[in-house]
KOLVEX-576447 format. One line per 3 residues: number of its first residue (from 1); for each residue x, y, z of N, C-alpha, C, O. Coordinates in pm, whole numbers. Example, Ala and Ser with C-alpha at 12.3 -4.5 7.8 and 13.67 -1.06 7.14 Angstrom:
2
1	1319:-569:780:1230:-450:780:1320:-330:780:1424:-332:846 | 1285:-225:708:1367:-106:714:1290:3:787:1341:114:804
//
This chain:
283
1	-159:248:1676:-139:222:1534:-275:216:1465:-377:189:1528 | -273:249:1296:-423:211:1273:-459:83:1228:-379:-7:1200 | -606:77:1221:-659:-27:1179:-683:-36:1024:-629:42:946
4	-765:-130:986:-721:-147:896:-829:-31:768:-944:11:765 | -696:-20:675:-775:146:578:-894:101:449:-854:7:381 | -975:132:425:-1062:83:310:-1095:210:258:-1125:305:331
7	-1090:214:103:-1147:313:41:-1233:374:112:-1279:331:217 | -1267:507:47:-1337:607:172:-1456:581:22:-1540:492:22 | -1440:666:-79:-1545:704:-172:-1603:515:-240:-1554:448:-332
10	-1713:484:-151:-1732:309:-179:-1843:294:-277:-1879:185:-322 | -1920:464:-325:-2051:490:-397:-1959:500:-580:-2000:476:-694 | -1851:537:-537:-1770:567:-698:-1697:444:-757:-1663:432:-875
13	-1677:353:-657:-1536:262:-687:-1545:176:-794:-1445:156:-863 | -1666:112:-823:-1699:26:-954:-1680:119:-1065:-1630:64:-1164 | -1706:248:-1078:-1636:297:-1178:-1492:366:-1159:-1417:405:-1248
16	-1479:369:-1073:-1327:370:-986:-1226:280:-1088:-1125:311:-1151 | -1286:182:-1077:-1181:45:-1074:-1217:78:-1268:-1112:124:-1312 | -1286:71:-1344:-1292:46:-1520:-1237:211:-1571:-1216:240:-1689
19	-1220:304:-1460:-1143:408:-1476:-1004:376:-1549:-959:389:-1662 | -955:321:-1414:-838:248:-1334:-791:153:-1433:-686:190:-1486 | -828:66:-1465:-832:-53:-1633:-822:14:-1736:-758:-39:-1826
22	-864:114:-1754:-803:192:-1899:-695:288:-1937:-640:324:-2040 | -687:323:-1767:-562:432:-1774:-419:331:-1783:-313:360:-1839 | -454:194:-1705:-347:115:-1737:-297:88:-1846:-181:97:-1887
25	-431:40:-1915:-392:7:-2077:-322:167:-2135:-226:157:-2211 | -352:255:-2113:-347:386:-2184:-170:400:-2178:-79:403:-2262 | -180:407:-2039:-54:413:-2009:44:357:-2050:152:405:-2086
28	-3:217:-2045:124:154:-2122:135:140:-2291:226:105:-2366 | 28:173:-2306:60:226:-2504:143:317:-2521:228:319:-2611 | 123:414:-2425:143:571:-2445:320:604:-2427:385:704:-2456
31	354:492:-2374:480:476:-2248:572:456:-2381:654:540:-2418 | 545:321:-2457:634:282:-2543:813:234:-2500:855:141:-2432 | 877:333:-2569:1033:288:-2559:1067:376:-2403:1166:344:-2337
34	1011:443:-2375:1045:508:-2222:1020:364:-2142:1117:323:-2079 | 915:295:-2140:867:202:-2046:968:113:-2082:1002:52:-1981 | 1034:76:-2185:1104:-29:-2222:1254:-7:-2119:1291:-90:-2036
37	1333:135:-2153:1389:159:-2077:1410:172:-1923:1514:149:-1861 | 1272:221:-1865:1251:220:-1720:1268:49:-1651:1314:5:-1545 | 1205:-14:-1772:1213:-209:-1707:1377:-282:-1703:1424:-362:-1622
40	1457:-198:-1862:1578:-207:-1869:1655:-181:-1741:1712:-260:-1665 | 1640:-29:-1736:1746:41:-1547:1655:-58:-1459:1742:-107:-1387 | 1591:-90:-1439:1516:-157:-1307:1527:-315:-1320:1471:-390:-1239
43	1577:-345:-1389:1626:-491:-1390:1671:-562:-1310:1630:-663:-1253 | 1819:-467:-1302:1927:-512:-1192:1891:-515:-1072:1936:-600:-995 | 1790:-408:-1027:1743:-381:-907:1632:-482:-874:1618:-541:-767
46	1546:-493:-994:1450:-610:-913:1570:-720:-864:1575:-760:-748 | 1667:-766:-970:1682:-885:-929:1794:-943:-815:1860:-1046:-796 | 1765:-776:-734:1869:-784:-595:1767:-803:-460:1801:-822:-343
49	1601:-789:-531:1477:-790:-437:1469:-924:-408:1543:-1010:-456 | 1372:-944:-324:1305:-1087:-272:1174:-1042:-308:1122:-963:-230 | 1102:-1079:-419:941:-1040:-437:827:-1121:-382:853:-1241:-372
52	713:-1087:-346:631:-1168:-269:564:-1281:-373:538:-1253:-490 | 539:-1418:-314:556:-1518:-434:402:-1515:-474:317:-1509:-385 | 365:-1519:-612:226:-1518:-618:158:-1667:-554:207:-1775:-519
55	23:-1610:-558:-94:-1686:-560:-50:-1784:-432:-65:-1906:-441 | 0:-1726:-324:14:-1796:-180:-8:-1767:-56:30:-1657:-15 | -75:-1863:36:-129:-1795:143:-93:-1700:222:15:-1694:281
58	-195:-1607:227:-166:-1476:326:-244:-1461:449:-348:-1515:484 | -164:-1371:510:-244:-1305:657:-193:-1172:700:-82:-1131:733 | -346:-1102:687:-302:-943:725:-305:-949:869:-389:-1028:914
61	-227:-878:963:-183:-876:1076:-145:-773:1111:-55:-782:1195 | -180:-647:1076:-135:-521:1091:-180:-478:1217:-111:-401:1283 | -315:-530:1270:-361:-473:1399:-284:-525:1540:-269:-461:1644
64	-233:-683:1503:-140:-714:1628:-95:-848:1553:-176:-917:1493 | 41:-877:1562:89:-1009:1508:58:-1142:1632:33:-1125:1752 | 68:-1262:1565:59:-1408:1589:127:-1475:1517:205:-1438:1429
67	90:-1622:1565:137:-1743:1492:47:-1729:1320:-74:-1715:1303 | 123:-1735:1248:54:-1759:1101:10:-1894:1119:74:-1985:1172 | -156:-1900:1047:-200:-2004:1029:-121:-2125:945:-27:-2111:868
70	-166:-2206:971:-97:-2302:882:-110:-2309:703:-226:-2328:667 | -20:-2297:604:-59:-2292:485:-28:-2172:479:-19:-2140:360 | -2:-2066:563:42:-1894:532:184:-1892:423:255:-1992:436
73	212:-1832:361:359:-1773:335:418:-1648:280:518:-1618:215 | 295:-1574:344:315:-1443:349:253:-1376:457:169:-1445:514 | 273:-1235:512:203:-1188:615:276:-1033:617:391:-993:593
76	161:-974:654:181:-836:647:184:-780:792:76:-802:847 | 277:-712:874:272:-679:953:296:-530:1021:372:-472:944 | 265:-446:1131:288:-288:1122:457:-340:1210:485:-440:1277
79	527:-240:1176:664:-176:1204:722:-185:1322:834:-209:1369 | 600:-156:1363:621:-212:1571:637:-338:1576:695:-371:1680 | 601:-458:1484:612:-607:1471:774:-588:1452:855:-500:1421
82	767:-779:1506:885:-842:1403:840:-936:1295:725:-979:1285 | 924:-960:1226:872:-1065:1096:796:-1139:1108:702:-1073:1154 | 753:-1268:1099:722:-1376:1097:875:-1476:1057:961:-1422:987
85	887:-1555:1085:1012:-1638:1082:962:-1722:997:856:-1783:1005 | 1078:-1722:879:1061:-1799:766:945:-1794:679:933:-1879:591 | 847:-1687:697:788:-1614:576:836:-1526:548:941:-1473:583
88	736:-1495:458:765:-1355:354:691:-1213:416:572:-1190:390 | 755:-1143:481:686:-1069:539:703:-906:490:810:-853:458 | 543:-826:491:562:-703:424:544:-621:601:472:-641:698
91	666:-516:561:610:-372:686:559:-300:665:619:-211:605 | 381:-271:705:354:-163:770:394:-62:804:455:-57:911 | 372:64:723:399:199:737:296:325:709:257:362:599
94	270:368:808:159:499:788:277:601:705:361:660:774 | 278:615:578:365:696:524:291:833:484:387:907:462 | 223:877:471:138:966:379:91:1091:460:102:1210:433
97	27:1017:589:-19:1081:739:42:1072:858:130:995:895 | -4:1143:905:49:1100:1052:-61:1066:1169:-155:1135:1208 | -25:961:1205:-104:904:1308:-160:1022:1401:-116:1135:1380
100	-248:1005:1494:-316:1113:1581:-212:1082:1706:-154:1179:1755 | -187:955:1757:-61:1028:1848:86:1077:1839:167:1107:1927 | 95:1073:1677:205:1091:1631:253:1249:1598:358:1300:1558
103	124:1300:1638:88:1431:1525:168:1534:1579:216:1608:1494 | 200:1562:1714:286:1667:1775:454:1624:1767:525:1700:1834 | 520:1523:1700:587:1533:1673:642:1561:1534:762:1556:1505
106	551:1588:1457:609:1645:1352:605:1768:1339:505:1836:1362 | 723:1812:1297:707:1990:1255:582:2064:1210:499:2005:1140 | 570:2148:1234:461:2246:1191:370:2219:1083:256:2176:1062
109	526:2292:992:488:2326:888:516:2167:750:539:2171:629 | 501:2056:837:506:1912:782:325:1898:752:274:1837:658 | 249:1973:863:126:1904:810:114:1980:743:172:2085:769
112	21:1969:605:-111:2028:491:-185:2091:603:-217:2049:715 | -205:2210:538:-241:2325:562:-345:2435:460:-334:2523:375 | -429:2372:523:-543:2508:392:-510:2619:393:-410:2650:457
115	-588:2720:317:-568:2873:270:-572:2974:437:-509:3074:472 | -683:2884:511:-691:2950:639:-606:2885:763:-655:2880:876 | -505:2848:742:-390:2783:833:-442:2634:926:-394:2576:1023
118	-552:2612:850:-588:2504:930:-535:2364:891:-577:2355:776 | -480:2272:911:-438:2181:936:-574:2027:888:-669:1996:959 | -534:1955:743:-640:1860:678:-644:1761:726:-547:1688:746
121	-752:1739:753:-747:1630:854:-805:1493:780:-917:1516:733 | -775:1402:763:-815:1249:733:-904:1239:819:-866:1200:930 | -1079:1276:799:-1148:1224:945:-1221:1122:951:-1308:1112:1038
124	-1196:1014:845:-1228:878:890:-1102:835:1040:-1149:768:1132 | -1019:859:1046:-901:807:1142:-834:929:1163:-712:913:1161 | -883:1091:1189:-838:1148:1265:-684:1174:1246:-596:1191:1330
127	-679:1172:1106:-506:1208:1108:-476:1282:991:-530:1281:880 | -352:1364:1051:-371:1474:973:-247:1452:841:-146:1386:863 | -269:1510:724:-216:1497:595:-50:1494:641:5:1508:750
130	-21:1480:564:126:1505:523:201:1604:429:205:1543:322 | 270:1735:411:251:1807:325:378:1769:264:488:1803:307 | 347:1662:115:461:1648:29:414:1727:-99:423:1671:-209
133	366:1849:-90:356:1879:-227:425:1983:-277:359:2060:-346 | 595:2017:-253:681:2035:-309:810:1989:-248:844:1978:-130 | 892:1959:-390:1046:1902:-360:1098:1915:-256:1146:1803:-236
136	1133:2003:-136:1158:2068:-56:1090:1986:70:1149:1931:163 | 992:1991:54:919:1925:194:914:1791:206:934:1730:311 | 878:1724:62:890:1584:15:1050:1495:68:1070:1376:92
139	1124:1593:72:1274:1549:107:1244:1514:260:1260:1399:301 | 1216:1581:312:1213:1629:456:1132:1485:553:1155:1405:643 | 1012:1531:443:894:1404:511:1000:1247:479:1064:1189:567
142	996:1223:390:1091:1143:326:1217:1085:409:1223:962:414 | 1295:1142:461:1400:1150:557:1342:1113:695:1421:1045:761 | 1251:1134:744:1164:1080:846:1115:944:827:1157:866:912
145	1022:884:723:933:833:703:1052:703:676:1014:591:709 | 1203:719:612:1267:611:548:1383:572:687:1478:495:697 | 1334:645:757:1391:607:933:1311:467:975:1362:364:1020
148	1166:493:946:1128:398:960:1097:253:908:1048:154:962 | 1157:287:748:1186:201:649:1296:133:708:1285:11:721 | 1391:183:742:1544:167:817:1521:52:918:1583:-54:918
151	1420:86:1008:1375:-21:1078:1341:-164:1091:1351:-262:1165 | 1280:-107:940:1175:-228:921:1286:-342:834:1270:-464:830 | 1388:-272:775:1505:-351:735:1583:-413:795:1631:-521:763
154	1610:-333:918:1681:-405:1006:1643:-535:1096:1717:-624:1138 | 1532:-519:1107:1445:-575:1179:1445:-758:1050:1414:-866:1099 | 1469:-750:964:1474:-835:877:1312:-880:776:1279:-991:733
157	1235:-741:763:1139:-738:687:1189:-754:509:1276:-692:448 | 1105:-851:468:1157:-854:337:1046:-733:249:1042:-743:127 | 983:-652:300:917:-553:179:858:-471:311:852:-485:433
160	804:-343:175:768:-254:312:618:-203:214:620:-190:92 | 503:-180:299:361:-141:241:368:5:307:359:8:429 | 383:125:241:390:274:284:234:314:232:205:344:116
163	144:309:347:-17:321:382:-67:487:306:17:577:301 | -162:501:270:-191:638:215:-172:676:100:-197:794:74 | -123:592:2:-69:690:-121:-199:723:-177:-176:816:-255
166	-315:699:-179:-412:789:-247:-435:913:-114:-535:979:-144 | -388:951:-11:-443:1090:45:-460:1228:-23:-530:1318:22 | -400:1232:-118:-420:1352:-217:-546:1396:-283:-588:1499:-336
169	-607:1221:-248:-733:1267:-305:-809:1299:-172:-928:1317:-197 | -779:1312:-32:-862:1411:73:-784:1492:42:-896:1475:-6 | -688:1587:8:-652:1697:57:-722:1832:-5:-670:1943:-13
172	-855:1792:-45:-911:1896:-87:-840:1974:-248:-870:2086:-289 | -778:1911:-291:-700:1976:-426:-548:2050:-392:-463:2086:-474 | -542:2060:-234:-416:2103:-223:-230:1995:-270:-113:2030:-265
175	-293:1876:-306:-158:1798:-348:-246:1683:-481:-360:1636:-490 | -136:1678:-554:-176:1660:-657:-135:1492:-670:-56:1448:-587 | -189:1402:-773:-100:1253:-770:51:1261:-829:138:1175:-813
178	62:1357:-886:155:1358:-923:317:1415:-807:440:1413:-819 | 211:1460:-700:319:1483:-557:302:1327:-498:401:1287:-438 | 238:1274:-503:224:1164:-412:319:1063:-525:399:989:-469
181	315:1057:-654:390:980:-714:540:1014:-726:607:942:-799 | 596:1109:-666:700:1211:-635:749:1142:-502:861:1091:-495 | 657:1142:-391:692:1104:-261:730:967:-282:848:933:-278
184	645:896:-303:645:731:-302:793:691:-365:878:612:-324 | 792:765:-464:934:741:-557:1057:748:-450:1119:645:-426 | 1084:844:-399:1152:893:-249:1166:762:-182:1276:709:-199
187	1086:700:-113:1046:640:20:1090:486:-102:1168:404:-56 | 1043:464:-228:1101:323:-277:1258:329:-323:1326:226:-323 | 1298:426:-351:1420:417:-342:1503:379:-241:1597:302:-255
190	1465:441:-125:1589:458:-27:1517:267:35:1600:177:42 | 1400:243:63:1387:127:-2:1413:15:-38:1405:-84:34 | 1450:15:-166:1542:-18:-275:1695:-40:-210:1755:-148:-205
193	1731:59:-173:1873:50:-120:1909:-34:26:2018:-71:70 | 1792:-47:73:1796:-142:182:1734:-272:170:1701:-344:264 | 1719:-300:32:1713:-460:-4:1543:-503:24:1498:-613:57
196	1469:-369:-4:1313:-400:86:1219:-377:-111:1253:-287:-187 | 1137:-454:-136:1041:-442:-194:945:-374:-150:906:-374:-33 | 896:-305:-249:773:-205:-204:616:-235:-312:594:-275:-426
199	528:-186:-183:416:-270:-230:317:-141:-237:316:-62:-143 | 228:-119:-360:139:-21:-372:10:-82:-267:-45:-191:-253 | -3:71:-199:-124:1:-94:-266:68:-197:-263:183:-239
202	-334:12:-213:-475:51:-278:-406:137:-437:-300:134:-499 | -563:222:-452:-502:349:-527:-454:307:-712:-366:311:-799 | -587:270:-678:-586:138:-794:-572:273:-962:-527:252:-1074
205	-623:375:-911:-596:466:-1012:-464:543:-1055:-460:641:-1129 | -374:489:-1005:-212:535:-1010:-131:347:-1040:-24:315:-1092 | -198:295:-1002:-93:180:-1090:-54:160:-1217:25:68:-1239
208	-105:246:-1330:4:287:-1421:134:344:-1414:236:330:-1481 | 101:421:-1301:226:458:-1267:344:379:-1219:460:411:-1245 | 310:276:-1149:391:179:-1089:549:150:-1108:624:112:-1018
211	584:174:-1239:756:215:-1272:777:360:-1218:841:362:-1113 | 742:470:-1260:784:599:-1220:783:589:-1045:894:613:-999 | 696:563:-958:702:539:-846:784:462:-785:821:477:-668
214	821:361:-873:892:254:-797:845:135:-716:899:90:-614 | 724:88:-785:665:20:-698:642:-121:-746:590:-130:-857 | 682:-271:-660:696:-402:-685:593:-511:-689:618:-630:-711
217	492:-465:-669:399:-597:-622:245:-452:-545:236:-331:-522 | 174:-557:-540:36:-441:-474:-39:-515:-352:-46:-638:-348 | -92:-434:-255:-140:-452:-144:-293:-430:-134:-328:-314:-116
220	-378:-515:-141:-536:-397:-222:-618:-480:-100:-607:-593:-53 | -688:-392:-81:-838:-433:26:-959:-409:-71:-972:-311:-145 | -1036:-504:-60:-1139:-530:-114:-1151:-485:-278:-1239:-414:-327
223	-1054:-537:-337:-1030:-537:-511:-1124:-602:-584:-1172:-576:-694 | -1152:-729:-472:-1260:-851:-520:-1364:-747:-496:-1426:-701:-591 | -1381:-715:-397:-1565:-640:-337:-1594:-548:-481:-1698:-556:-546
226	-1494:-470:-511:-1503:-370:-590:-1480:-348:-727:-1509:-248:-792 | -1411:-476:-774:-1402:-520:-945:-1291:-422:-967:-1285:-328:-1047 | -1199:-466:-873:-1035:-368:-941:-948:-472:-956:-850:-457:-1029
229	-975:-607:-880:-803:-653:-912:-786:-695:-1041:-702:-785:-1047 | -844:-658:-1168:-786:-690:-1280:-693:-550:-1275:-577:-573:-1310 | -714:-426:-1243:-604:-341:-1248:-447:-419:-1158:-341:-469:-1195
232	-472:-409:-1111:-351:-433:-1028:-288:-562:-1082:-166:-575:-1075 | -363:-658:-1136:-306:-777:-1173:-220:-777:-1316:-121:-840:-1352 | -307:-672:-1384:-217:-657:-1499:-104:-541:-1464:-1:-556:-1530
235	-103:-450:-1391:17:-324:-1353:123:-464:-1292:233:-464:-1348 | 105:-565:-1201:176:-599:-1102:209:-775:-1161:270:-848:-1083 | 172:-824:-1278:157:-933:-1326:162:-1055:-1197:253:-1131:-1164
238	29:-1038:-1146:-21:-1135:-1035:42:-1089:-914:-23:-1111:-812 | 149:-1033:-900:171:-990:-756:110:-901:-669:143:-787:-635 | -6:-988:-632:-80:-908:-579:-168:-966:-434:-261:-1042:-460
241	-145:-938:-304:-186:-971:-219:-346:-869:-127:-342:-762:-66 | -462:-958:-153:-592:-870:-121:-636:-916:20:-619:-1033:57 | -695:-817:103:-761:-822:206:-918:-782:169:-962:-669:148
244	-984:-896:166:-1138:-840:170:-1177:-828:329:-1114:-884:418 | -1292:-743:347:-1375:-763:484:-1524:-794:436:-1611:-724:487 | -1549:-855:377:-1721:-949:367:-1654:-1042:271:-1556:-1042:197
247	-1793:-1156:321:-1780:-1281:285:-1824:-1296:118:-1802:-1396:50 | -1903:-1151:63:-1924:-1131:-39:-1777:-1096:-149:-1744:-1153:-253 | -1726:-1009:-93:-1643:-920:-133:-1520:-1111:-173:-1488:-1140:-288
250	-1480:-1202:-47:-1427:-1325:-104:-1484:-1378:-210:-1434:-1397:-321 | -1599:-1401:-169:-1620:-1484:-282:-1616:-1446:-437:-1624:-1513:-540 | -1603:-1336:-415:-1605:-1235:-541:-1452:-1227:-614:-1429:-1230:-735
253	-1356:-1216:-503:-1243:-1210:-503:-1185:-1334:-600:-1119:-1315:-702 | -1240:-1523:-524:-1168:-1571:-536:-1242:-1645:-660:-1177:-1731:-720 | -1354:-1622:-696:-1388:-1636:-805:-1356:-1630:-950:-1370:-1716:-1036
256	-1305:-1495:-960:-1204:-1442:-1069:-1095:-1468:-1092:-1043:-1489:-1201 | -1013:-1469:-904:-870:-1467:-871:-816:-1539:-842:-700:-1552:-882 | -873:-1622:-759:-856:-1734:-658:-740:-1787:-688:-653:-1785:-601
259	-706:-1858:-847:-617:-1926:-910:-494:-1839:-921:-398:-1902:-965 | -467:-1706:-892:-390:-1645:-936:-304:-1578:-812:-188:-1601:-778 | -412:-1475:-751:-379:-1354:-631:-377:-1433:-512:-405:-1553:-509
262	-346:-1371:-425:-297:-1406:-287:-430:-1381:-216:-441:-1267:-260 | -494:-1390:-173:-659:-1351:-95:-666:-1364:47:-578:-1439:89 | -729:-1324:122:-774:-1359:241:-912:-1235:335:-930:-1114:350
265	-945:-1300:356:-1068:-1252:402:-1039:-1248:606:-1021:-1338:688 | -1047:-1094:618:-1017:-1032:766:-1170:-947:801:-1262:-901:733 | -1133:-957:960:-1273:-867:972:-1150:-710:970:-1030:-690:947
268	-1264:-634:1007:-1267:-443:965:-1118:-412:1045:-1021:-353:998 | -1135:-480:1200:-1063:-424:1317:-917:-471:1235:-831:-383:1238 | -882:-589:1168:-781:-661:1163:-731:-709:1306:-621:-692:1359
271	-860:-783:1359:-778:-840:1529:-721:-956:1541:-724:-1041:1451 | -676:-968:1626:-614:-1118:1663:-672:-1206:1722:-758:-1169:1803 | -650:-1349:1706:-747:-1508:1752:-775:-1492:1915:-686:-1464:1994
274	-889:-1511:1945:-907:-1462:2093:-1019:-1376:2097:-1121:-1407:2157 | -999:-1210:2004:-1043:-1136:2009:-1212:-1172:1922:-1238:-1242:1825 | -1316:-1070:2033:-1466:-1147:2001:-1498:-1096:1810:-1565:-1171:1738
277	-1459:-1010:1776:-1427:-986:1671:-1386:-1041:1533:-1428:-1027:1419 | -1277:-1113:1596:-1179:-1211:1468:-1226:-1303:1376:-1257:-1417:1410 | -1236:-1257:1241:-1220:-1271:1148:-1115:-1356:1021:-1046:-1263:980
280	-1088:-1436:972:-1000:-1540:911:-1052:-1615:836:-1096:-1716:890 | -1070:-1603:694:-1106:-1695:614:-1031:-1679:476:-996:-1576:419 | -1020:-1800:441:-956:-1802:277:-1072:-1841:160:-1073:-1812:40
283	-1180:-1926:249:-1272:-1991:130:-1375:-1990:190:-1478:-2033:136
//
């Protein structure tokens, strides 16, 4: 499974993130009586969700689950987990890519594929794209990917975090946000229908979008490090749970946020207590 994902482009992100803050505002001027309506149809549906409660302790756990510290009441875990008992727990899902040992089981013509048949590779983590960039394939990937949504429902996960939605921006120009806001929509529906909240992972430049996608609450790594979680806080009104990895990037976090967002400070690996590695701090 992977570890844990952090923006790739870390030289752009401060203007990343005041990008990101205006397209929100933009967006929602621009939206008007459409946005009014989209909150109208989505009403009923939030209020069949369990949403993650703001401004309460978290623990990312994606690399291997444990006992939640004491004071936790939330925790994020990968798919291969089970819940946490009697928290609030989000699933882990590589939705976007496919893992490197995952990669020969998907069809062919599922991975992104350049002009010269080669196959795009994610090479921070070695994994190769996902090709949702038409209706047709988007179904397909989709139908796979909400198998594992299926799981994570059954399993008694109250939300599900589908990993990758900014990959469009590696695919070299071959998929656009507007395929990835296409896919996501897909994967929160069916979702939706299994009683699971869905959480935007990063990708702080598409949370205007956050109604058209379908998306409940946000999942952000290092928002504090990087001066984004005012995006996400206003797209997601505080529902918003951050993983920093430096002690800078917290303090930064909880400075602004502290009173509001969900925070916690992990090392890179996301390992578990034991491991020489491990990482755990709130303050």
């Amino acid at each position: 499974m992977p570890l844990t994902r952090v923006h790739r482009a870390t030289g752009a992100r401060t203007a990343l993130g005041a990008l990101a803050a205006a397209l929100v505002v933009a967006v929602t001027a621009l939206s008007g009586c459409a946005s009014g309506e989209r909150e109208e149809e989505n009403a009923p549906r939030r209020a069949t969700l369990r949403l993650p409660p703001r401004h309460a302790g978290f623990d990312y756990q994606i690399g291997g689950a444990y006992p939640p510290p004491a004071g936790v009441r939330i925790v994020s875990r990968d798919r291969s987990d089970s819940p946490a008992p009697g928290l609030y727990t989000i699933c882990y899902v590589n939705a976007f890519q496919a893992q490197p040992d995952e990669r020969s089981s998907w069809p062919a013509d599922l991975l992104l594929r350049d002009a010269r048949g080669r196959v795009v590779v994610d090479e921070d983590w070695n994994e190769p794209l996902l090709d949702i960039g038409t209706p047709a394939k988007r179904e397909r990937v989709a139908r796979r990917v909400n198998r594992w949504i299926d799981g994570c429902a059954d399993k008694g996960f109250d939300a599900v975090e589908p990993d990758n939605y900014d990959s469009y921006t590696r695919s070299h120009r071959l998929l656009t946000a507007s395929d990835a806001t296409a896919f996501m929509r897909l994967l929160s529906r069916h979702a939706h229908a299994r009683r699971l909240a869905v959480g935007q992972k990063n990708t702080a430049e598409l949370a205007g979008r956050r109604e058209e996608a379908g998306l409940d609450f946000a999942v952000t790594e290092e928002c504090g490090q990087y001066d984004e979680c005012e995006v996400y806080a206003k797209a997601f009104d505080d529902r918003v749970v951050d993983i920093e990895y430096t002690d800078a990037g917290l303090r930064a976090a909880r400075a602004r946020w502290g009173d509001r967002l969900s925070i916690v400070r992990r090392d890179r690996d996301v390992s578990t207590p034991g491991s020489a590695g491990y990482v755990r701090k709130v303050r």
